[in-house]
C-alpha positions in Angstrom: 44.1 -9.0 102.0 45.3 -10.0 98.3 43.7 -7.9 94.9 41.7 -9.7 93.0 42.9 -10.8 89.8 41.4 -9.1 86.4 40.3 -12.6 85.4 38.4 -13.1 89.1 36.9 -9.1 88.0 35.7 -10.9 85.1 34.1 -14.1 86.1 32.4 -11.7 89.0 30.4 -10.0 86.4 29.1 -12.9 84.5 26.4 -13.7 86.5 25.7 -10.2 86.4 25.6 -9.4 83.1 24.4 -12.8 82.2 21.2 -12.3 81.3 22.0 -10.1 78.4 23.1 -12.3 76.2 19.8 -14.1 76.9 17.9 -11.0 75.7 20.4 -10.4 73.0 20.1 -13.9 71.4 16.4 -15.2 72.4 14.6 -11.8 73.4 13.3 -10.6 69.7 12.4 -14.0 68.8 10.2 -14.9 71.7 8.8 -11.8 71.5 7.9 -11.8 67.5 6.3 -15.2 68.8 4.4 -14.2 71.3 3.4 -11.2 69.2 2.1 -13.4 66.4 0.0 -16.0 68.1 -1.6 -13.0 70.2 -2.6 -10.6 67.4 -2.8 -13.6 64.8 -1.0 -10.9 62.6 2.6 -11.4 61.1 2.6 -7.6 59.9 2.2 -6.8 63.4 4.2 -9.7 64.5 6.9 -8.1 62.3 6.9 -4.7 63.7 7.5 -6.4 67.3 10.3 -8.2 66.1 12.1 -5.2 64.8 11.2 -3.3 67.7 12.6 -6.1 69.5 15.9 -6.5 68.0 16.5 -2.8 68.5 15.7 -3.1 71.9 18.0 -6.1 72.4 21.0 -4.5 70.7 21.0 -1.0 72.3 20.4 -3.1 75.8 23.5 -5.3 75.1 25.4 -1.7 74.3 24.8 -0.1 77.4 25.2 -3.0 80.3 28.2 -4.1 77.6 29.4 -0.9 76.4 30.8 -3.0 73.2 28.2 -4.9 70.4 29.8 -8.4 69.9 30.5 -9.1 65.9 27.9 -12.1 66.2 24.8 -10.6 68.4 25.5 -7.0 65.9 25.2 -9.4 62.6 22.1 -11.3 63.7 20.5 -8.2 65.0 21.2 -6.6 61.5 19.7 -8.8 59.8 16.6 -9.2 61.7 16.7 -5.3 61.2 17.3 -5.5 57.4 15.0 -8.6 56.7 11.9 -7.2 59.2 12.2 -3.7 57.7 11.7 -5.6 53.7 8.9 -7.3 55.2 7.3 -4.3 56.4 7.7 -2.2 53.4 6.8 -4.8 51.2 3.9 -6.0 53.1 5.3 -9.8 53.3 6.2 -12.5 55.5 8.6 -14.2 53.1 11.6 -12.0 53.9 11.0 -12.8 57.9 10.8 -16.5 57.2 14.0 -16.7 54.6 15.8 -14.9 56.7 16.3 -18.0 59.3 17.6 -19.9 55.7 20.0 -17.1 54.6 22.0 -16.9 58.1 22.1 -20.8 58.8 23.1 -20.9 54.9 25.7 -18.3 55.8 26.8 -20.1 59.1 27.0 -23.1 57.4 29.5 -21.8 54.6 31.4 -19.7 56.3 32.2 -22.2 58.5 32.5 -25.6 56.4 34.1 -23.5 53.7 36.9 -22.1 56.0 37.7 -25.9 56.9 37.5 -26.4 53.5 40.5 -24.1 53.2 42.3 -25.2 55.7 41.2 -22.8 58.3 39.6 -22.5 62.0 36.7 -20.0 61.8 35.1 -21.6 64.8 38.5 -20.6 66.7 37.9 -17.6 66.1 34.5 -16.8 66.9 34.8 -19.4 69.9 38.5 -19.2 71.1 38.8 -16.6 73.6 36.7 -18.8 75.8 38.0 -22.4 74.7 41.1 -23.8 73.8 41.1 -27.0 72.0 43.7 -29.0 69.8 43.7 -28.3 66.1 41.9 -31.8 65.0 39.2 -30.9 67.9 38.6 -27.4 66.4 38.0 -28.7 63.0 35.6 -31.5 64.4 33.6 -29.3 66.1 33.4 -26.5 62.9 32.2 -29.1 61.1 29.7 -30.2 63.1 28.4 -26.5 64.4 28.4 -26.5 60.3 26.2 -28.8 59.6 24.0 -28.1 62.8 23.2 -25.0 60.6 23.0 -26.6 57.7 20.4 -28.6 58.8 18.3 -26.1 60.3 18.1 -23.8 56.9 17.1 -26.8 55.0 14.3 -27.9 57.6 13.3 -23.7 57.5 12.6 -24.4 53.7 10.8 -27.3 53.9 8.8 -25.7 56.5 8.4 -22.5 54.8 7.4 -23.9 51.7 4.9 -26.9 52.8 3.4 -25.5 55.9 1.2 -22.6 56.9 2.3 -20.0 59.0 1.5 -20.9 62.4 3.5 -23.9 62.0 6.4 -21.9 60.6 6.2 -19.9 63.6 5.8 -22.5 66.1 9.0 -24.1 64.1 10.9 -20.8 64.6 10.4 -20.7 68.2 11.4 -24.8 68.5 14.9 -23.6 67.1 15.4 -21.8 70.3 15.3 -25.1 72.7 17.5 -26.9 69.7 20.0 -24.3 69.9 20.0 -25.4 73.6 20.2 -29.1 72.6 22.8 -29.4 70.3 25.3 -27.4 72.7 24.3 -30.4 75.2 25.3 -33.0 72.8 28.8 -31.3 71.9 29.7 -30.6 75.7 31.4 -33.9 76.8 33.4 -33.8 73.3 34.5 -29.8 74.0 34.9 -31.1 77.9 37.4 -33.8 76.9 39.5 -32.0 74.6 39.6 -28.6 76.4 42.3 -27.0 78.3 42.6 -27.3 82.3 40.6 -24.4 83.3 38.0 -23.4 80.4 34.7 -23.3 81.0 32.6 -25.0 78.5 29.3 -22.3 79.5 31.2 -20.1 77.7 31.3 -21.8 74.0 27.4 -21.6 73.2 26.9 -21.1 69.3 25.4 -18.3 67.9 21.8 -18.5 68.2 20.9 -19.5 64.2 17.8 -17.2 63.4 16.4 -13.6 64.4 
């Protein structure tokens, strides 16, 4: 009977393990949502999400044993941004906080086309390999996907009341889902012979 390869090791545990980047990416948010239209408090609301996004993070740690660069920064920053809002007794740092990270997205990733790099590779590469024009394609248009959403955050935040804002936040997390649907058939066509495009989601642009 032959060994099984490290790469068939590998694609054993995904399904197992799968469901932790679900909890990682989508788990504080639904929860913060949930939270808020149940209590009708975003204090409260606010003390689930960083609950939450402990939660998620020291979950991801121990069926991972590693924290991924990506799920670490967006669960640091729902830390950071959750904790202001507590202490300060506001919702504004919650709902800019969707704004500063798109707005980060968005530059780090436009700007390093800008300059001739491929920051998408990097974040994406391990589990796609695409030509060079393809990479810089798709950076710029996981760019201005982000882009997008922290300017529609602002107009939300500033012209609607907070249920809305809140029903927008939790509408970002089918998006997310929708815009890696439209950008499948261009990764599928330019890929290598043997990727799997499940693996390239984006990063989940909010909590």
């Amino acid at each position: 009977m032959s060994e099984a390869s490290p790469k068939d090791d590998h694609e054993a545990k995904r399904p197992k393990n799968g469901w932790v980047r679900t909890v990682v990416d989508y788990g504080a948010a639904i929860a913060f949502g949930v939270a808020y239209f149940v209590t009708k408090d975003f204090q409260t609301a606010t003390w689930v999400l960083v609950a939450a996004s402990a939660a998620a993070l020291a979950i991801g740690y121990a069926v991972e044993r590693r924290l991924a660069m990506l799920p670490l920064f967006f669960g640091g920053m729902a830390l950071i941004f959750g904790a202001l809002g507590l202490i300060f007794q506001s919702d504004v740092f919650v709902k800019i906080k969707v704004t500063v990270i798109n707005l980060a997205l968005a530059s780090f990733l436009i700007g390093g086309v800008l300059m001739k790099r491929q920051p998408l590779k990097v974040i994406m590469g391990e589990a796609l390999h695409l030509p060079e024009a393809a990479w810089r394609t798709l950076t710029l248009r996981y760019g201005g996907y982000f882009a997008f959403v922290a300017i529609a955050n602002e107009v939300v935040r500033n012209t609607q009341d907070t249920d809305t804002w809140v029903k927008f936040r939790l509408a970002l997390l089918p998006l997310a889902l929708v815009f890696v649907a439209t950008q499948l058939p261009f990764m599928m066509k330019h890929m290598a012979k043997g990727d799997d495009p499940k693996g390239a989601e984006p990063p989940d642009a909010g909590f």
